[in-house]
C-alpha beads as a LAMMPS data file, in Angstrom:
LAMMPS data file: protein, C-alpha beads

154 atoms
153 bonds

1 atom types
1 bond types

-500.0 500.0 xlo xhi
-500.0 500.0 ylo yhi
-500.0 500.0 zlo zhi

Masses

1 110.0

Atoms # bond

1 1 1 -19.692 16.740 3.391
2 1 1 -16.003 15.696 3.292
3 1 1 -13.439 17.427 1.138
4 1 1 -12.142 14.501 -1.519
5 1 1 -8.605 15.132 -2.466
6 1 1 -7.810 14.527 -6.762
7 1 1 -6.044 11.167 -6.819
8 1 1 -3.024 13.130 -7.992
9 1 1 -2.492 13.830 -3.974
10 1 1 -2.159 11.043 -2.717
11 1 1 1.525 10.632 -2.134
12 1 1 1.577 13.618 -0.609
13 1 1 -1.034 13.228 2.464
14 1 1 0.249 9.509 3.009
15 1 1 3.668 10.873 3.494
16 1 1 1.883 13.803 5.478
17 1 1 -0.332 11.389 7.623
18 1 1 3.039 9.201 8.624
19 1 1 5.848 11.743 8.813
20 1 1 7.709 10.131 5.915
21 1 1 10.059 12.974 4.485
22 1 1 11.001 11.986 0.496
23 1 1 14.692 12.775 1.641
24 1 1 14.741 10.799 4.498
25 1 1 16.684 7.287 3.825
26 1 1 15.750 5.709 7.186
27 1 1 13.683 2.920 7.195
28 1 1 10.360 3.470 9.529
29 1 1 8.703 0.930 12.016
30 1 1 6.115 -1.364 10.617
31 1 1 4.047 0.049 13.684
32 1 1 4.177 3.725 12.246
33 1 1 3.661 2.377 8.593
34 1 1 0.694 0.444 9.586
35 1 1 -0.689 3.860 11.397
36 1 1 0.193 5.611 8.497
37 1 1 -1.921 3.046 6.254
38 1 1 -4.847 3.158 9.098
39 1 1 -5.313 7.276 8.925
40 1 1 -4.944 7.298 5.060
41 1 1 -7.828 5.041 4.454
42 1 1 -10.285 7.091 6.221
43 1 1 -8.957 10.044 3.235
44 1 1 -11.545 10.059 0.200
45 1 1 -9.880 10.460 -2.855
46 1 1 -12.077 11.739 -6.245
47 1 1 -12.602 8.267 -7.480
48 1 1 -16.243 7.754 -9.693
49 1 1 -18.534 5.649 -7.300
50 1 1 -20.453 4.742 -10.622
51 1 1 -18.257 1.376 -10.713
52 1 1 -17.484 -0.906 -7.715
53 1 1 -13.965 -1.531 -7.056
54 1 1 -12.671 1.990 -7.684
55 1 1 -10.439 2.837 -4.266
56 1 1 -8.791 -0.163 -2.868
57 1 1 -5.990 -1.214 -0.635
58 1 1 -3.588 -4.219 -1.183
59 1 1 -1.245 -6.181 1.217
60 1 1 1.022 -8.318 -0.006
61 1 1 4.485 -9.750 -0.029
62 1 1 6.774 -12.130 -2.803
63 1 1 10.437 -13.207 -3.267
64 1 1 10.971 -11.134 -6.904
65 1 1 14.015 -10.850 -8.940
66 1 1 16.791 -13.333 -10.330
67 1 1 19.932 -14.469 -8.657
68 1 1 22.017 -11.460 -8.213
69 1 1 18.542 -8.839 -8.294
70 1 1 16.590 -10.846 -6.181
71 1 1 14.746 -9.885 -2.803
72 1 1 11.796 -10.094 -0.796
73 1 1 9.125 -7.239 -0.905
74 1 1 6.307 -6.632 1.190
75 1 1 4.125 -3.762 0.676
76 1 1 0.778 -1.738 1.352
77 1 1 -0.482 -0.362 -2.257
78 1 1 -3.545 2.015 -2.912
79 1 1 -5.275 1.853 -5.391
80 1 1 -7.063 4.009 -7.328
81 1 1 -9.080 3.358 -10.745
82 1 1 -9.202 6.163 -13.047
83 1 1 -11.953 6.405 -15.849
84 1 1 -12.418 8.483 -18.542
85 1 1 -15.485 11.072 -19.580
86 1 1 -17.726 8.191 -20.284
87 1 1 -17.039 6.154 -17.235
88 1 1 -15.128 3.564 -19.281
89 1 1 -11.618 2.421 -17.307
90 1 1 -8.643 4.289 -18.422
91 1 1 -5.827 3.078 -16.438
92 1 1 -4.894 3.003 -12.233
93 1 1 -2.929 4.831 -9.894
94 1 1 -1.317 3.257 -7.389
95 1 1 0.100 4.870 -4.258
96 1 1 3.120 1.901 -2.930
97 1 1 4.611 1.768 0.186
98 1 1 7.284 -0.604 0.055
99 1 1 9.920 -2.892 2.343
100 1 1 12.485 -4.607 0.726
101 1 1 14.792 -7.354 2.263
102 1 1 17.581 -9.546 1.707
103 1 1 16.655 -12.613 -0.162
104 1 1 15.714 -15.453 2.501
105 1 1 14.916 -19.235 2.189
106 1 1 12.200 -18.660 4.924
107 1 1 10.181 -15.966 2.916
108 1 1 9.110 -17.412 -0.376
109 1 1 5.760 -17.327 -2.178
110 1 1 3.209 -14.932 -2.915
111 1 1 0.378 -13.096 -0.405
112 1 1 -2.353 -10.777 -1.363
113 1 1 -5.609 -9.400 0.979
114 1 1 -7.260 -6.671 -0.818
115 1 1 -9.851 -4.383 1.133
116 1 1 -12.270 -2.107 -1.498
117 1 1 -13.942 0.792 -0.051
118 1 1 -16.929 -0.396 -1.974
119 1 1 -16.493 -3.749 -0.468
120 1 1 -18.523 -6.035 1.667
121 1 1 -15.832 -6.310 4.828
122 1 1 -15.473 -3.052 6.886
123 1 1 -12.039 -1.791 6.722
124 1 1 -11.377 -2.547 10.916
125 1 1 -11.586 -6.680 10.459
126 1 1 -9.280 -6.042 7.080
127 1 1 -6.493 -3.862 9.121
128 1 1 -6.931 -5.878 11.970
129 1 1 -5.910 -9.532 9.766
130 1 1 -3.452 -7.393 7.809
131 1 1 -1.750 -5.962 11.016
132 1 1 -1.621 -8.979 13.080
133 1 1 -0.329 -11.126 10.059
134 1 1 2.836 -13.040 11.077
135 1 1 4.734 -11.543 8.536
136 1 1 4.852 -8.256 10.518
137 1 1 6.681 -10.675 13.202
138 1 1 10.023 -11.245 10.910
139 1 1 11.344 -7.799 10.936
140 1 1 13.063 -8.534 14.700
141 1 1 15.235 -10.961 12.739
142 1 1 16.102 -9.758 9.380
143 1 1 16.109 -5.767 9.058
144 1 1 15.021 -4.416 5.869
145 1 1 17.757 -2.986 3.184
146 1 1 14.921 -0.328 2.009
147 1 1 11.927 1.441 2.014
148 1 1 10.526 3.374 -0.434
149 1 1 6.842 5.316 -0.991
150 1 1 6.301 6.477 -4.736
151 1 1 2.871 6.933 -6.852
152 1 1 2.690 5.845 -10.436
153 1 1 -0.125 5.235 -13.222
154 1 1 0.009 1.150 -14.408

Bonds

1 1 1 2
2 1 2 3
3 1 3 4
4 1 4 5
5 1 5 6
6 1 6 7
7 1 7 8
8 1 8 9
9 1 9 10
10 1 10 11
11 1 11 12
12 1 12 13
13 1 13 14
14 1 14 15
15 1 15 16
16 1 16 17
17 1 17 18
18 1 18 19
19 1 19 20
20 1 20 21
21 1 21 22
22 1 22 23
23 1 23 24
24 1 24 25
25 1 25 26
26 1 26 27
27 1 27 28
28 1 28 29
29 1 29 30
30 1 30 31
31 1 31 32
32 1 32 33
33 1 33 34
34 1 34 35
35 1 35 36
36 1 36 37
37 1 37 38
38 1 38 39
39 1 39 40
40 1 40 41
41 1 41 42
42 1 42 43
43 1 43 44
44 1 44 45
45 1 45 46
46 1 46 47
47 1 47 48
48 1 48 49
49 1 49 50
50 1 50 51
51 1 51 52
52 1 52 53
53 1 53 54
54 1 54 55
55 1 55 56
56 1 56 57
57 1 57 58
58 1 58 59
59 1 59 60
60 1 60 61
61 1 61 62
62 1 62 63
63 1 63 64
64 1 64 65
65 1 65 66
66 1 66 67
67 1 67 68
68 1 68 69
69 1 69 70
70 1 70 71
71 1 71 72
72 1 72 73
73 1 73 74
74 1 74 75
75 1 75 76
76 1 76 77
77 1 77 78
78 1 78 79
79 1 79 80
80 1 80 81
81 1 81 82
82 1 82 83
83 1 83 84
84 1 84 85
85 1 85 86
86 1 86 87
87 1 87 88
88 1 88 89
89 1 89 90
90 1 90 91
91 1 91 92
92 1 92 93
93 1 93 94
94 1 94 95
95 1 95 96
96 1 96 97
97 1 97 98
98 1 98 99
99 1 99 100
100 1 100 101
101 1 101 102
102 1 102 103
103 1 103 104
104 1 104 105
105 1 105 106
106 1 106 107
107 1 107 108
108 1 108 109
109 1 109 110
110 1 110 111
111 1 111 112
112 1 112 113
113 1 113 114
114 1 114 115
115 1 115 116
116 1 116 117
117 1 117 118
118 1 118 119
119 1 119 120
120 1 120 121
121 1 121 122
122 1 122 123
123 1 123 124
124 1 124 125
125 1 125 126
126 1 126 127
127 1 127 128
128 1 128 129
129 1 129 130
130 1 130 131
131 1 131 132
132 1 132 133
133 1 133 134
134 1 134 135
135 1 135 136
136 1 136 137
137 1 137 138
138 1 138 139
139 1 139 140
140 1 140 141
141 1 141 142
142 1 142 143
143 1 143 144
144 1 144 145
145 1 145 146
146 1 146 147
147 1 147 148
148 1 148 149
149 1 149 150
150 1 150 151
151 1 151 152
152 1 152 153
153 1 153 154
């Protein structure tokens, strides 16, 4: 049976799984992120398996902000639902992995693929539409200002 790590460590063996140091301010490859996300899904986490829905991973990317704050994200979030001693929800953790950009008049709107361990589509066809998205293809011409990795309850 495989060891399930408490939800708690989940920071920790992404940024173990993908080399990313918390003190290190350089920005990584989308290539080694994208590795990084492949190896951490195959990690069980102690989620209930009682609901459906309860370890999940999230691609997306928006323009955010106002004029003056504003920027263009694109991120890989794990999720995690956390229930209480009766099984009812309690709240989420999520586990983001985040790019950030200079705001650009090519990259507007709003993307989301989710992929549920619980779900229906195996986790290969959801990496491989994630990874080959053309997204991945802007980074060539516009560099990222940031990255950042950080876990939080919402």
């Amino acid at each position: 049976m495989t060891r399930r790590l408490p939800i708690e460590a989940a920071e920790a063996a992404f940024r173990d799984l993908g080399g990313f140091a918390a003190e290190d301010p350089t920005v990584p490859p989308p290539a080694r992120l994208l590795d990084a996300v492949r190896r951490f899904a195959a990690v069980e986490f102690e989620v209930s398996t009682e609901l459906p829905e309860q370890d999940g991973l999230l691609f997306q990317y928006a323009a955010v902000g106002a004029v003056g704050d504003a920027a263009f994200v694109l991120s890989v979030v794990r999720q995690f639902e956390v229930v209480d001693a009766d099984g009812d929800h309690e709240d989420y953790v999520q586990l983001h992995a985040e790019y950030r950009f200079a705001p650009d008049p090519e990259w507007t709107g709003h993307h989301e693929d989710w992929w549920f361990r619980d779900g229906p589509e195996p986790f290969d066809a959801w990496f491989a539409r994630v990874s080959a998205h053309p997204v991945w293809g802007r980074f060539p011409r516009s560099a990222p200002t940031g990255f950042e990795i950080w876990q939080e309850r919402v």
